[in-house]
N, C-alpha and C positions, 0 to 999 in steps of 0.2 A: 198285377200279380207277377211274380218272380217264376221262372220255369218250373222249378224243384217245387212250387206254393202249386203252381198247376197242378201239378204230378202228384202231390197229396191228396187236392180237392176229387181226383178221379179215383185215385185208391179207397176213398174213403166213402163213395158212393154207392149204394148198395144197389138199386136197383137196373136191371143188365144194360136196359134201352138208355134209361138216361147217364149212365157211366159212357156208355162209345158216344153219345151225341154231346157231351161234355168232352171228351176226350179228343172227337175229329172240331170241335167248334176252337180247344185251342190248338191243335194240332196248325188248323189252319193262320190260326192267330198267332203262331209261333213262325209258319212260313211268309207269310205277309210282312211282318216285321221283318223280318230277316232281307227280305226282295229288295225291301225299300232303305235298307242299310240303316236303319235303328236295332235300336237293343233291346230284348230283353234280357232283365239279369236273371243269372242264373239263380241265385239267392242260396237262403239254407230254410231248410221246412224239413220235418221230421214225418218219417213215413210209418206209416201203421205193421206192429208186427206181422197182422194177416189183413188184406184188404174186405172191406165192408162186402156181404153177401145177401143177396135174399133168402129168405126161409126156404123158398126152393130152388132147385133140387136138394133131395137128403146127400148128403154127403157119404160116401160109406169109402173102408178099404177096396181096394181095386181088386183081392179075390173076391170081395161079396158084388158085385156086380154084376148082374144075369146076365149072361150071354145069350142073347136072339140069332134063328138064324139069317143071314143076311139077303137069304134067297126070296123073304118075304115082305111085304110090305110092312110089316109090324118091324120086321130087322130093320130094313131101311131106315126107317125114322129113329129107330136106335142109334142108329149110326150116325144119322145127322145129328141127333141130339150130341152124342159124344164129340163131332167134332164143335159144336157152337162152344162147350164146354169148354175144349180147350182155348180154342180162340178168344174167350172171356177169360180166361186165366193168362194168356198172353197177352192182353190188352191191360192186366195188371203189372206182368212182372217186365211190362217193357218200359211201364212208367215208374215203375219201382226202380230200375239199374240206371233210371236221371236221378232221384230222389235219394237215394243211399249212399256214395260212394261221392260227396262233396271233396275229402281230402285229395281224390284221385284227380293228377292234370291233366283234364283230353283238350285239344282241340275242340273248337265250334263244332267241327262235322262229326264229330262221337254225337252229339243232340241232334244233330240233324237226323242221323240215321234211325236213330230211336225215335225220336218226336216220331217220324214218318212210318218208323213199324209200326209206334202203336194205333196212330190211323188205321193204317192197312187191318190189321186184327178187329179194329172196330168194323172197319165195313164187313172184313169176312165174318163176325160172326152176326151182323145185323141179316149177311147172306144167307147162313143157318136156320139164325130164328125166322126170316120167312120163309124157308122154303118148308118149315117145321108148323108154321102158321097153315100155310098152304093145302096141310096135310090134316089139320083138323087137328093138331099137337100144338105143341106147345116147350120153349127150353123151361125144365123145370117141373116139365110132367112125367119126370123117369129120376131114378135115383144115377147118380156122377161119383166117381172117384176123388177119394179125397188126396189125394197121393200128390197131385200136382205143384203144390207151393211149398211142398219138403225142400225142392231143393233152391227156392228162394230162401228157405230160413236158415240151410243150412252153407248160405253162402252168401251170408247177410254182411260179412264181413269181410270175400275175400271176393275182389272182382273179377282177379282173373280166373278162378274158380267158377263162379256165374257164368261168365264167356264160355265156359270151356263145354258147361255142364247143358245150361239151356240153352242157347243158339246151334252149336254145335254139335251136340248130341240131342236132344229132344227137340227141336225143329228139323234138325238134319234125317230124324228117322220120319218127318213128316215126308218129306219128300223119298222116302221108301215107301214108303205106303198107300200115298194120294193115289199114286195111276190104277192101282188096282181097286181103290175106290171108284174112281173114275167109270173103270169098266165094267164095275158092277150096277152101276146106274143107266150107261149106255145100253147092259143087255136090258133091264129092265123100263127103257126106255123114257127114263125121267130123266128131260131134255135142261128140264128148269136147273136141278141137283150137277147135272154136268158140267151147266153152264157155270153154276158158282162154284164148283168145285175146280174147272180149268180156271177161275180167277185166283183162286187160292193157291194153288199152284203154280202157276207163273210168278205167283209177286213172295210167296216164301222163300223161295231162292236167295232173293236179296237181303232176306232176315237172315237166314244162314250166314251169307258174304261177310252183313253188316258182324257178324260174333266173330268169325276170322279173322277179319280184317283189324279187330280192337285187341283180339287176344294177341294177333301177330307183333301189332304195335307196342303193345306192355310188353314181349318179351323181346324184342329190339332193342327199350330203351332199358331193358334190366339185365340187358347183356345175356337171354336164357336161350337155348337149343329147344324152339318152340315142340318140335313133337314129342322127347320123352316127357314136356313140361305137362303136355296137355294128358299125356297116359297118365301120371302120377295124379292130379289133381280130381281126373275121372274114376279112376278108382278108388278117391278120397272121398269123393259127394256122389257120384253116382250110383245106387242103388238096385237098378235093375241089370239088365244086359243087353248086350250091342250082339244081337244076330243078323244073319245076313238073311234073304238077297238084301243089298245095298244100291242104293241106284247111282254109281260112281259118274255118270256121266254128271246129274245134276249135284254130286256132291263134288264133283272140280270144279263146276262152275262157279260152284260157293265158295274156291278156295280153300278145301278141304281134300289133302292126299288120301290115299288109301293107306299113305303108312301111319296116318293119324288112327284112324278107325279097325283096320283088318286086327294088331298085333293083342287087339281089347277084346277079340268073339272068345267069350266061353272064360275068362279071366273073372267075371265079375261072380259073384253072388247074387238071389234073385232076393 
């Protein structure tokens, strides 16, 4: 199979466990080849407007979403549930931005960095659903927002739009918000929840990097002044809003200024 063939057969796979166990099987099968200086091609394979899902969870608008409070056990698990959710949605649209965007010339390491997020997403949300198992839940036993693969569709055809929107804005706001998940689990003392949440944490960082690092590159070779490029494009596809606190420490690290992010609070519509 061709990389782009891979990255179909996983979008098109509905059910959650065996989409990431197909996803890290070629994940791995894409780094092996590579180590050992053969090829796979990249190929052409056509990607599904919306990737394959299971009957559960309901899908709903992100206002109709109950809010738990998070002080309790029952929030908790909400919580985890949301974040698996997401993480299954980024285990789609990391292999969706191999499979779409054939006319665009990356280097090798533009697949590298992707093949290996969407590993990463698979573990973390296989980290979700057990610590969801664990809990006598389950992903899929709570209604999810349907909101998430908007801005796959709506940027189905511009990549550096994609870059801008999901790595750098919706991954970048993951790392706003993790710590204080973090220490919401710490006070409640689920060791198991912190531990995969500090894994989650430390290795999203490099999904961020990895959207900077490709946006920065398209507009080098397109001769563009990459930060009004990235305002313009986020206030084309991004649909929510960019509020602060911001965790600037982990968002330099990503390769992300503050003049990217600060001049967008309160510019957007919700």
């Amino acid at each position: 199979m061709s990389l782009r063939e891979m990255a179909v057969a996983v979008l098109n796979t509905a059910d959650p466990r065996q989409k990431t166990a197909l996803s890290r099987r070629f994940a791995e099968e894409w780094r092996t080849t590579r180590k050992d200086g053969r090829e796979i091609e990249l190929g052409i394979a056509q990607p599904p407007d919306m990737p394959a899902r299971p009957s559960k969870p309901e899908l709903l608008s992100p206002r109709d979403v109950a809010q738990r409070k998070p002080g309790t056990p029952e929030g908790r698990i909400a919580m985890l549930h949301a974040i698996a959710h997401i993480e299954l949605n980024a285990v789609d649209l990391h292999w969706d931005i191999i499979a779409r965007f054939p006319d665009v010339d990356f280097p090798m390491g533009f697949y590298d960095d992707w093949v290996q997020a969407a590993d990463d997403e698979s573990k973390h949300f296989n980290l979700m659903a057990d610590c969801l198992e664990a809990r006598e839940s389950h992903y899929g036993a709570l209604p999810a927002h349907a909101g998430m693969w908007m801005s796959a569709s709506e940027t189905a055809k511009d990549i550096m739009g994609r870059l801008a929107v999901v790595p750098m804005v919706l991954e970048a706001r993951g790392l706003d918000v993790t710590p204080g998940m973090i220490k919401l689990f710490k006070q409640a003392k689920d060791h198991a929840a912190v531990d995969a949440l500090d894994v989650i944490y430390s290795e999203e960082v490099a999904h961020v990097a990895y959207g900077s690092r490709w946006f920065h590159f398209l507009c080098g070779r397109e001769n563009l002044d990459p930060t009004p490029t990235f305002h313009m494009l986020v206030r084309r596809y991004f649909h929510g809003q960019l509020k602060p606190p911001f965790n600037e420490e982990k968002r330099a690290e990503a390769g992300i200024a503050p003049d990217f992010y600060w001049p967008l609070v309160d510019q957007q519509k919700p």
